[in-house]
N, CA and C atoms as a LAMMPS dump frame, in Angstrom:
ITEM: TIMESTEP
0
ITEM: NUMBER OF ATOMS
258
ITEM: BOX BOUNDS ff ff ff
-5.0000000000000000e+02 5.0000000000000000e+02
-5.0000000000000000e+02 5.0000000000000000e+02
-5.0000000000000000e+02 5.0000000000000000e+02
ITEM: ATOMS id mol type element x y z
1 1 1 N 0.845 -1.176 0
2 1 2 C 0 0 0
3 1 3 C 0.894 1.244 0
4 2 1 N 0.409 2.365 -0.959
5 2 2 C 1.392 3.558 -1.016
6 2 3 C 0.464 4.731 -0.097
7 3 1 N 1.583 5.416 0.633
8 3 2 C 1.15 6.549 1.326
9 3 3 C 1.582 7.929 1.169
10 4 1 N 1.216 9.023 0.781
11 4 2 C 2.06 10.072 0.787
12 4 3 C 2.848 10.686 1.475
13 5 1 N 3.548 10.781 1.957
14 5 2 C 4.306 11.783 3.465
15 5 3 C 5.368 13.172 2.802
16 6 1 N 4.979 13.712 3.614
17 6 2 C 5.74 15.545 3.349
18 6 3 C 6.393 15.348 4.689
19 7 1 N 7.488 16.054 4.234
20 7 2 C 8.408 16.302 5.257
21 7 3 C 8.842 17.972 4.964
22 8 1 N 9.427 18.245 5.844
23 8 2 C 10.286 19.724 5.917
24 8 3 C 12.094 19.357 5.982
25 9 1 N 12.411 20.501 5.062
26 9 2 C 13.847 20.112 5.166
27 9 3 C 14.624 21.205 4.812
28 10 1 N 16.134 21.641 5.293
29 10 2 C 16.936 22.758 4.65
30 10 3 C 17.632 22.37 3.286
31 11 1 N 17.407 23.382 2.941
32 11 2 C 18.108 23.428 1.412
33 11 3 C 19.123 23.304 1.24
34 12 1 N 20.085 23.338 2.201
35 12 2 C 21.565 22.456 2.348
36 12 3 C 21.873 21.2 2.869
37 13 1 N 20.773 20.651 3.336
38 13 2 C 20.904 18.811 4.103
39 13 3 C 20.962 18.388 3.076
40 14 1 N 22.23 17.38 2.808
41 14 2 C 22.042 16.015 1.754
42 14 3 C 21.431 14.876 2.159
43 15 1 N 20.643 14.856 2.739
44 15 2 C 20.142 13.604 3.391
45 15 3 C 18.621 13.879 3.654
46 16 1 N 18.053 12.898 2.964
47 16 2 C 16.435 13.095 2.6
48 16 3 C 15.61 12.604 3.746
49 17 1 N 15.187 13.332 4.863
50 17 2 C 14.018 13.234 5.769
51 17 3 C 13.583 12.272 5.786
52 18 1 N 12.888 11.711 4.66
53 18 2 C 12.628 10.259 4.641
54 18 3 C 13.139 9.356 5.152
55 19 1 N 14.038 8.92 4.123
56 19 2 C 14.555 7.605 3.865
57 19 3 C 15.688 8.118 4.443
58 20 1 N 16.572 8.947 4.76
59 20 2 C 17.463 8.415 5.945
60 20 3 C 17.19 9.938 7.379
61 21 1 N 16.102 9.443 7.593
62 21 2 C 16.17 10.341 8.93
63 21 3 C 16.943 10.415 9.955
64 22 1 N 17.615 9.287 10.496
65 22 2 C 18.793 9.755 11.278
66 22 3 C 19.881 10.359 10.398
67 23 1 N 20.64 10.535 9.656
68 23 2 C 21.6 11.445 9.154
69 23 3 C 20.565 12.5 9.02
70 24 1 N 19.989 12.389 8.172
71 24 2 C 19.057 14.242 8.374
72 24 3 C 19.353 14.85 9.558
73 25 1 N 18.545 14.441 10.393
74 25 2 C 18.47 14.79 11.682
75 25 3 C 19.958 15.31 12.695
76 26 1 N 20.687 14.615 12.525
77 26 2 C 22.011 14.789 12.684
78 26 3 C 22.645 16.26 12.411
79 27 1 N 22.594 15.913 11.07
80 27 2 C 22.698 17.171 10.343
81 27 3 C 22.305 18.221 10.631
82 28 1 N 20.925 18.66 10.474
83 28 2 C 20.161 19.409 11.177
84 28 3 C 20.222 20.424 12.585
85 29 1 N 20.371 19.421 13.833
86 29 2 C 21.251 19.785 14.922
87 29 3 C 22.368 20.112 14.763
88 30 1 N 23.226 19.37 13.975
89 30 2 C 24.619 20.23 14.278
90 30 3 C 24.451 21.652 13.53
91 31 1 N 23.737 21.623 12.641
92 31 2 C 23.76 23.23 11.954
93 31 3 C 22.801 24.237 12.58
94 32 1 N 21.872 23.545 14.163
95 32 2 C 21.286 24.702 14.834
96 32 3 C 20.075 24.898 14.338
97 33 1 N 19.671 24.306 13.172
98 33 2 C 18.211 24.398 12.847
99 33 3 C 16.914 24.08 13.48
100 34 1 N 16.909 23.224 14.289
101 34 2 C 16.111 22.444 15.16
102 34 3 C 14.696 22.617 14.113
103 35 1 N 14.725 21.594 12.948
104 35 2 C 13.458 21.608 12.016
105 35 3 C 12.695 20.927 12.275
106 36 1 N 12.788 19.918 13.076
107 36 2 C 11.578 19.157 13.956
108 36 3 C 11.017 19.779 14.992
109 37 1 N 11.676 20.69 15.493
110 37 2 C 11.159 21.716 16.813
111 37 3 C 10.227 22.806 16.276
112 38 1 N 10.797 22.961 15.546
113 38 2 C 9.945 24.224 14.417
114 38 3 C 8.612 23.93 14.1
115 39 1 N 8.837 22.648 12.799
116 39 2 C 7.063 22.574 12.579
117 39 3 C 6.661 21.803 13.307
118 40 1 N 6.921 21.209 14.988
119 40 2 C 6.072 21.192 16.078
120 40 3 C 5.17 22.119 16.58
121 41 1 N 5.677 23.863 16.326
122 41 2 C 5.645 24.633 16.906
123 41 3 C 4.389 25.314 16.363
124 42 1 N 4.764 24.785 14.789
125 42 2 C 3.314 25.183 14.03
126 42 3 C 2.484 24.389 13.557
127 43 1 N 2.738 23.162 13.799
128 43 2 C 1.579 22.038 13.716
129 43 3 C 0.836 21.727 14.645
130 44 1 N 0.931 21.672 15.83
131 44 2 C 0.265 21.314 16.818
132 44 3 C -0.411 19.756 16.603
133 45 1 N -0.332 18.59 16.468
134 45 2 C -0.644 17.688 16.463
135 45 3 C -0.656 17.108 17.646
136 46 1 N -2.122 16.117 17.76
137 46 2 C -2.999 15.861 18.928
138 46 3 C -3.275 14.448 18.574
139 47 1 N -3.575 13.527 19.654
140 47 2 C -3.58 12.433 19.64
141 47 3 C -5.277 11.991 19.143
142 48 1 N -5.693 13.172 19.028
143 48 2 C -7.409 12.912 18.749
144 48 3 C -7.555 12.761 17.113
145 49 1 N -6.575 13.133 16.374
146 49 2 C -6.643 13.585 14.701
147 49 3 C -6.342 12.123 14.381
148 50 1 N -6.899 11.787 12.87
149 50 2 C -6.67 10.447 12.658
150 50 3 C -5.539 10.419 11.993
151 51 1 N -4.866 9.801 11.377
152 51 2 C -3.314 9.739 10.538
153 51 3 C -3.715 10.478 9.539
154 52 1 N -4.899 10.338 8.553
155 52 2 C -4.627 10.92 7.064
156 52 3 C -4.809 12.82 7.82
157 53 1 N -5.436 12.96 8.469
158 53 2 C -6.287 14.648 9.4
159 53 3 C -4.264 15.076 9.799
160 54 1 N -3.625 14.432 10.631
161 54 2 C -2.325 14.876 11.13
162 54 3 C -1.181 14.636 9.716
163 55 1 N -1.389 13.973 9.08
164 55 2 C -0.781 14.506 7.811
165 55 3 C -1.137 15.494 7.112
166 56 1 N -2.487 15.994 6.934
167 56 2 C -2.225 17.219 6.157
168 56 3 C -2.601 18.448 7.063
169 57 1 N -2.363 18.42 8.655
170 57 2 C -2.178 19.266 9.304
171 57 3 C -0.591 19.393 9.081
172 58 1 N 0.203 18.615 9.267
173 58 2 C 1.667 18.746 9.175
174 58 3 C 1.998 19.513 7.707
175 59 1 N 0.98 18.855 6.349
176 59 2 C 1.734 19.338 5.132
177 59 3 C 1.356 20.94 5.034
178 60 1 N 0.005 21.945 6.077
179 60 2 C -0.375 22.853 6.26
180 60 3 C 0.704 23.496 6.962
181 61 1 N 1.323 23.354 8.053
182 61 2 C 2.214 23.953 8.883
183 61 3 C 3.595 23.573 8.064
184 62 1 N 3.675 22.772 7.308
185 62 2 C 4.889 22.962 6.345
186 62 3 C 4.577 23.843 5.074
187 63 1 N 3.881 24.182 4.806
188 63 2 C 3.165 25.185 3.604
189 63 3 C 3.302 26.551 4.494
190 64 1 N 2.841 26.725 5.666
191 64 2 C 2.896 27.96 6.5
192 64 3 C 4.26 28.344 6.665
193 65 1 N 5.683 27.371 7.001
194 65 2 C 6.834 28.005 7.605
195 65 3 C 6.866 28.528 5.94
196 66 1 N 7.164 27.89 4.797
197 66 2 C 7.493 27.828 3.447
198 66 3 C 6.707 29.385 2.97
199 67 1 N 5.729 29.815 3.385
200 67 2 C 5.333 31.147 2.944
201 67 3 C 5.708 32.171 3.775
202 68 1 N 6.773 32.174 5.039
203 68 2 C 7.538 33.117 5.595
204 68 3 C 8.653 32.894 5.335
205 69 1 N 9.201 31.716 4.505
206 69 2 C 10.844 31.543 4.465
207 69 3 C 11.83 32.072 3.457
208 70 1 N 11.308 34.04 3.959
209 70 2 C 12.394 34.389 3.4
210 70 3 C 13.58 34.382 2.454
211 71 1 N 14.277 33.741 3.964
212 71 2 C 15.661 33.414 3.503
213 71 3 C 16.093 32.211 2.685
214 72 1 N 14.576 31.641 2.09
215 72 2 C 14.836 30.561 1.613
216 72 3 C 15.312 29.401 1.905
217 73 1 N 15.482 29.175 2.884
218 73 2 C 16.208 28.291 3.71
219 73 3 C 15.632 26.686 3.569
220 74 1 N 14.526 26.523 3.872
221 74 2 C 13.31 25.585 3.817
222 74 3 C 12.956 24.452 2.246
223 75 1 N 12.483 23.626 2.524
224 75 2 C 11.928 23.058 1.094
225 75 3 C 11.009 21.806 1.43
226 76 1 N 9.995 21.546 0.968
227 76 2 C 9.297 20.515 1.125
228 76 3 C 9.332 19.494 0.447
229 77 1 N 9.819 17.984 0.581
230 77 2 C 9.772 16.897 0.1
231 77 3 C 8.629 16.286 0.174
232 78 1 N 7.614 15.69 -0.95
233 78 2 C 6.65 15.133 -0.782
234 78 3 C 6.401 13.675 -1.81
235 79 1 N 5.98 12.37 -1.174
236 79 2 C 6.063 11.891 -2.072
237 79 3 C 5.619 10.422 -1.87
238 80 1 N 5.323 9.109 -2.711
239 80 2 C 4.559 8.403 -2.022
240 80 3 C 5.577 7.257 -1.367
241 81 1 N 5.72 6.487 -1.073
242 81 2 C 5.777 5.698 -0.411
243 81 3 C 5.638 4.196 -0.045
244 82 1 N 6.388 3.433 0.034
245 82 2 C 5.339 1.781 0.571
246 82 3 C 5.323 1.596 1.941
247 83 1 N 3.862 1.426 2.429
248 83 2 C 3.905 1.102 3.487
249 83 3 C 3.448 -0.178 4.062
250 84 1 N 3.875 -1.214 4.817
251 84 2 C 3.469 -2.587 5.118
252 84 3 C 2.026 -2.247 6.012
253 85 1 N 1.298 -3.482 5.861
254 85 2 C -0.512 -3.374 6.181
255 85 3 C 0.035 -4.144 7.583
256 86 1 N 0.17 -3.979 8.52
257 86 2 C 0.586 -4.537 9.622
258 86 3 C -0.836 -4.45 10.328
């Protein structure tokens, strides 16, 4: 089964959110970005929203930092996915 997922990411990480989130992440911190702290800050996600409702609250608050980002800094990866029916 394919799923879509958006992520947020800087325009200088070589390492795709996705598929290798620990190096992203890594990355990320050491350069001070804290981009998971960020669109926490503007997503607000709640344990009451169902998965498809908190995905496109997340791809909304990643559309929101992306229309103040200036400095360009930002970029959104979006794309589908396989996910196991567990």
């Amino acid at each position: 089964m394919k799923q879509t997922v958006v992520a947020l990411t800087t325009n200088d990480n070589p390492y795709d959110p996705i598929d290798q989130f620990n190096e992203w992440c890594m990355f990320d911190l050491e350069h001070g970005y804290c981009t998971c702290e960020y669109l926490m800050k503007i997503a607000h996600p709640t344990d009451v929203l169902s998965e498809a409702e908190e995905l496109r609250e997340m791809e909304a608050a990643i559309d929101e930092i992306l229309s103040f980002d200036f400095d360009n800094r930002y970029k959104k990866v979006k794309r589908e996915v396989e996910i196991s029916e567990e």
